[in-house]
Steps between C-alpha positions, in 0.01 A plus 500: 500500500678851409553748744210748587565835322435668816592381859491670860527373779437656865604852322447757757555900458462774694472873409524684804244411775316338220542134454414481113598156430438219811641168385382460162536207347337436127585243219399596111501241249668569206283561223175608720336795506486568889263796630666673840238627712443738801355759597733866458791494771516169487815421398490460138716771339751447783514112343546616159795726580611196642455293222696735304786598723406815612454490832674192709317303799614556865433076504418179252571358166428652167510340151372616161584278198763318751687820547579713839345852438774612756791375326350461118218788441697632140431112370176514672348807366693381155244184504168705613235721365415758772192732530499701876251726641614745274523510154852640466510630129650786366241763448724727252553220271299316259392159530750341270749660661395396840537159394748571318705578784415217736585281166839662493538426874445097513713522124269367292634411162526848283357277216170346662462813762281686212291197437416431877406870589291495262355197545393554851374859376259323276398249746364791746320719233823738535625489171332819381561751748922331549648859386276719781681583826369274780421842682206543281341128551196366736526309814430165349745552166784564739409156663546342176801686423680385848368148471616433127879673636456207778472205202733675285814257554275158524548445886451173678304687759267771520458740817170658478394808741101565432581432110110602484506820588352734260430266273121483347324175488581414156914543544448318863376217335767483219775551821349194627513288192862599473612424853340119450641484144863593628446284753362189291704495196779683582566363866494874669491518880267792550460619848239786550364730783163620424200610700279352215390235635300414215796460217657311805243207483498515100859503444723365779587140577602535837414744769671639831343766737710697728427673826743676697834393331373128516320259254213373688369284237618344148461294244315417159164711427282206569617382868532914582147490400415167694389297188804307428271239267463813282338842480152534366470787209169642368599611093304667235567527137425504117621160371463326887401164405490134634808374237684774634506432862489121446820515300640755788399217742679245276824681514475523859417902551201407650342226780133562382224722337143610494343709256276717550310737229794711389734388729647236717607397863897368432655373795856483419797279500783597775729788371310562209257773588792770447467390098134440452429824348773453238403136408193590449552813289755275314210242428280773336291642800443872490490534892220743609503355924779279663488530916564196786142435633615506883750539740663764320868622547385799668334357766752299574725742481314781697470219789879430504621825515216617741649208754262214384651109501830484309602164508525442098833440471 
């Protein structure tokens, strides 16, 4: 079994009289896309500036990609794709140029670095306005902007602060197809902070919630949610049909399914809820409804960090 691409264990940090971080310990698979959770001063920047070297624990064990942040963090931030609380462009200069830049700094290839700005300025609906100083741009085309600079040299793992943010619904939902595509086909470790709860339960595979500089409960989506025989989906759609969601049951995506009118009850298979809404775009459904019928994320959530049971582990 590989190593995880991210490993602490008992990390503790302290900021003053604040105790930010309290023994934290977390394992991330490679290749999942793992949602961090908490509520604000919980510890979560602090464990990204961790992550990447910036700030080093008072106690514990870090790893990221199998490397020591406190003795490695040049290879470390060499091998990940970084978005923080802020977006960090350059406001004077145009988009090109701001990833033009960043290109320049993790020396991409002179001959391919034209091909892969543009590329990613395509893929967010940039492409038109790549010439306009970023001073002049909304809220949610800055997002873009930083998040494309963050894939712009292919990294093995993705740090995402509230990637979300300013986004409208339409570009949240192509973020979120992204983030499982890298993390399907391309074998991405994405590891995201986001009070969203809801692109939390359609896009991650794995889940931790922190409170008070400790994770006080883990795991996949499913067993967070207490259903680890699979989580039960109501789904609405042109082109929903029987043969679809037979053959999705055939391939394993789903345990069973109930039509009903226009829609259908799914329950689905262990660790595949975070994909549903991409298999079954894929298979031809235009998706007008797709929510978990119960025992959503943030109820569970709002009980854990409230001081309800946290013994999912």
């Amino acid at each position: 079994m590989p190593d995880p691409a991210i490993e602490l264990t008992g990390v503790a940090r302290r900021f003053g009289a604040t105790q930010s971080l309290d023994g934290l310990t977390l394992h991330v698979p490679r290749g999942a896309v793992f949602g961090f959770l908490g509520p604000n001063g919980a510890g979560k920047t602090t464990t990204l500036r961790v992550l990447l070297g910036l700030v080093r624990p008072d106690a514990g064990t870090v790893r990221v990609l199998g490397l020591d942040p406190a003795a490695e963090a040049p290879r470390i931030r060499a091998a990940v794709g970084v978005l923080l609380e802020t977006d960090g462009l350059y406001e004077r200069l145009s988009a090109f140029h701001n990833l033009d830049y960043h290109a320049r700094i993790h020396h991409l290839d002179p001959a391919g670095r034209g091909a892969r700005i543009d590329e990613l300025l395509r893929t967010f609906g940039l492409h038109e306005r790549r010439r306009d100083a970023v001073a002049t741009w909304s809220k949610g085309m800055r997002q873009k902007l930083a998040i494309a600079r963050a894939l712009l040299h292919r990294p093995r793992l993705l740090l995402l602060d509230e990637p979300f943010s300013g986004l409208d619904p339409a570009a949240a939902v192509e973020l979120r197809e992204r983030i499982m595509t890298l993390a399907r086909d391309e074998e991405v470790t994405v590891f995201l902070t986001t009070h969203d709860l809801a692109h939390v339960e359609k896009t991650c595979d794995e889940v931790a919630v922190l409170r008070a500089g400790r994770v006080i409960a883990s795991g996949p989506l499913e067993q967070l949610l207490g259903r680890g025989d699979g989580i039960e989906v109501a789904v609405r759609g042109a082109g929903l049909s029987a043969e679809i969601l037979a053959a999705m049951t055939a391939d394993g995506l789903l345990l069973s399914f109930t039509c009903e009118g226009e829609g259908a009850r799914l329950v689905c298979a262990p660790g595949a809820r975070a994909r549903l809404g991409v298999e079954l775009v894929r298979r031809g459904v235009i998706l007008e409804e797709l929510h978990t019928v119960q025992g959503s994320l943030e109820e569970v959530f709002l009980s854990l960090v409230s001081g309800g049971p946290s013994d999912v582990r």
